[in-house]
C-alpha positions in Angstrom: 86.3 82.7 128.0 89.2 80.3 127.1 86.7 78.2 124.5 86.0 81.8 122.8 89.8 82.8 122.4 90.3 79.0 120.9 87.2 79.4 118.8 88.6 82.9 118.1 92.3 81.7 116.9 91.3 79.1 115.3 89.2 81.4 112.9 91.7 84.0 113.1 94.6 81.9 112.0 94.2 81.4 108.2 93.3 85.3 108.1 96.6 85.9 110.2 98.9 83.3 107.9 97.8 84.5 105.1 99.2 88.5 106.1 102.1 87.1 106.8 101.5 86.8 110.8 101.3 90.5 110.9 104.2 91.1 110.2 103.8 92.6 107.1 102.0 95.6 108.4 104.3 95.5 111.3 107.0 95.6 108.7 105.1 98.6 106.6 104.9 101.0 110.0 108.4 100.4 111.2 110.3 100.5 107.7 112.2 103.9 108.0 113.3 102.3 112.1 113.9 98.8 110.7 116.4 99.9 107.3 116.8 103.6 108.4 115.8 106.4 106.6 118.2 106.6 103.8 116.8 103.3 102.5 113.5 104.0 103.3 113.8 107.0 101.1 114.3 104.6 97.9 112.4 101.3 99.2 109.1 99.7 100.1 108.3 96.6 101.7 105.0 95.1 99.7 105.5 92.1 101.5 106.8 89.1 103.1 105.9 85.2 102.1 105.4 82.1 103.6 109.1 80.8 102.2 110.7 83.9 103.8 110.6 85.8 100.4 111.0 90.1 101.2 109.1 91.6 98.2 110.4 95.3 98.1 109.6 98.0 95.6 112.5 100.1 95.0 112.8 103.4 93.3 114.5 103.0 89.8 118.1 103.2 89.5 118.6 102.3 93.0 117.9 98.4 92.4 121.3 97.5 91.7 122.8 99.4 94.7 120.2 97.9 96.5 121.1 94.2 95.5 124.2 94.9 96.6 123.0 95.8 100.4 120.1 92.8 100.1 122.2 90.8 102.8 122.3 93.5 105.5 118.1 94.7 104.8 117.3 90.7 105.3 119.5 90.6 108.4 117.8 94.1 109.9 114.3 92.7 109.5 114.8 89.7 110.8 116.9 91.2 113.9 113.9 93.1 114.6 111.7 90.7 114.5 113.8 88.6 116.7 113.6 85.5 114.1 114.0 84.5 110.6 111.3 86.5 108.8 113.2 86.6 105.4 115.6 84.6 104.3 116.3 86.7 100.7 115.1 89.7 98.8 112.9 89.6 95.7 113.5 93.6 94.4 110.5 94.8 91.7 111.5 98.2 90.1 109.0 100.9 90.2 107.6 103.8 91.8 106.9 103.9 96.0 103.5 104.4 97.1 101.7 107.0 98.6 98.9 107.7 100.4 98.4 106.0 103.7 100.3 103.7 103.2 103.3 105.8 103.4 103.5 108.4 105.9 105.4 111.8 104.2 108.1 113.7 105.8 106.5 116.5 107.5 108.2 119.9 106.6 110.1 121.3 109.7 109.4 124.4 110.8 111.9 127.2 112.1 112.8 126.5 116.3 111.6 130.0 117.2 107.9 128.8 115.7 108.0 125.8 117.5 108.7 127.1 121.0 106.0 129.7 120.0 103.8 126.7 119.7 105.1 125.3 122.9 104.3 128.1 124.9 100.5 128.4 123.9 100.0 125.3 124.8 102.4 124.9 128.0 99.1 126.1 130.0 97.0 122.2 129.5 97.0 120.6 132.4 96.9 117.1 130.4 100.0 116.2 129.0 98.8 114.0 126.4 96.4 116.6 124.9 99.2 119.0 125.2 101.5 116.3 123.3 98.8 116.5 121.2 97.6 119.7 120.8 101.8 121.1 119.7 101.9 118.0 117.3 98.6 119.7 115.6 100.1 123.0 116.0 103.4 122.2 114.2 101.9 119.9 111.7 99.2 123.7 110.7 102.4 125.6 110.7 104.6 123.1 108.1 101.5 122.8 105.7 102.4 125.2 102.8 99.4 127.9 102.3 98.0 129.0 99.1 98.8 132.8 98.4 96.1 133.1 96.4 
């Protein structure tokens, strides 16, 4: 087993190196933890490279505001990675993507629908699929229906 996970790194490594070390997808699903949500609202991290280079796509008009907050992004990413990811910024105007790659605020619904929620499903014995089953049941009851 060890001669597979060397064989195994040593053809995972320029695929790894090349992405960054993961930590540009690591990056992408923890933005809105990582710069909080006000600047996740207006930014994008598109990636991060070998020379420590932070790529990030921000809204227009908020570029210069940003520039001016550059130090303390570069000092959150790199405090949660617990080294020196990025060393500066590199700030391309333009609009954020969506899709999958960006996960959208989920409406919220009212508190009395949610406990209603709560209750139907207080009676599964598993707690993850009960977890599971309320997350389903709010996410139905925030998705806007057509009228018509």
């Amino acid at each position: 087993m060890r001669a597979v996970g060397v064989a195994a790194s040593r053809l995972a490594a320029p695929i790894v190196a090349k992405s960054g070390g993961g930590v540009g997808a690591r990056l992408k699903a923890a933005w809105p933890e990582i710069v909080g949500v006000e600047l996740a609202r207006v930014t994008w991290p598109e990636s991060v490279s070998s020379a420590g280079i932070l790529r990030l796509r921000v809204l227009p008009g908020e570029a210069l505001a940003l520039q001016h907050r550059g130090p303390v992004v570069v000092e959150r990413v790199n405090a949660y990675f617990g080294r020196a990811v990025a060393s500066r910024l590199a700030i391309v105007q333009g609009p954020l993507p969506s899709g999958p790659t960006r996960r959208p605020q989920r409406p919220t619904i009212p508190a009395a629908e949610a406990d209603a929620i709560d209750r139907q499903v207080a009676g599964v014995g598993d707690s993850g699929l009960r977890a599971a089953l309320a997350e389903l049941g709010r996410a139905i009851a925030a998705t806007p229906r057509d009228e018509g």
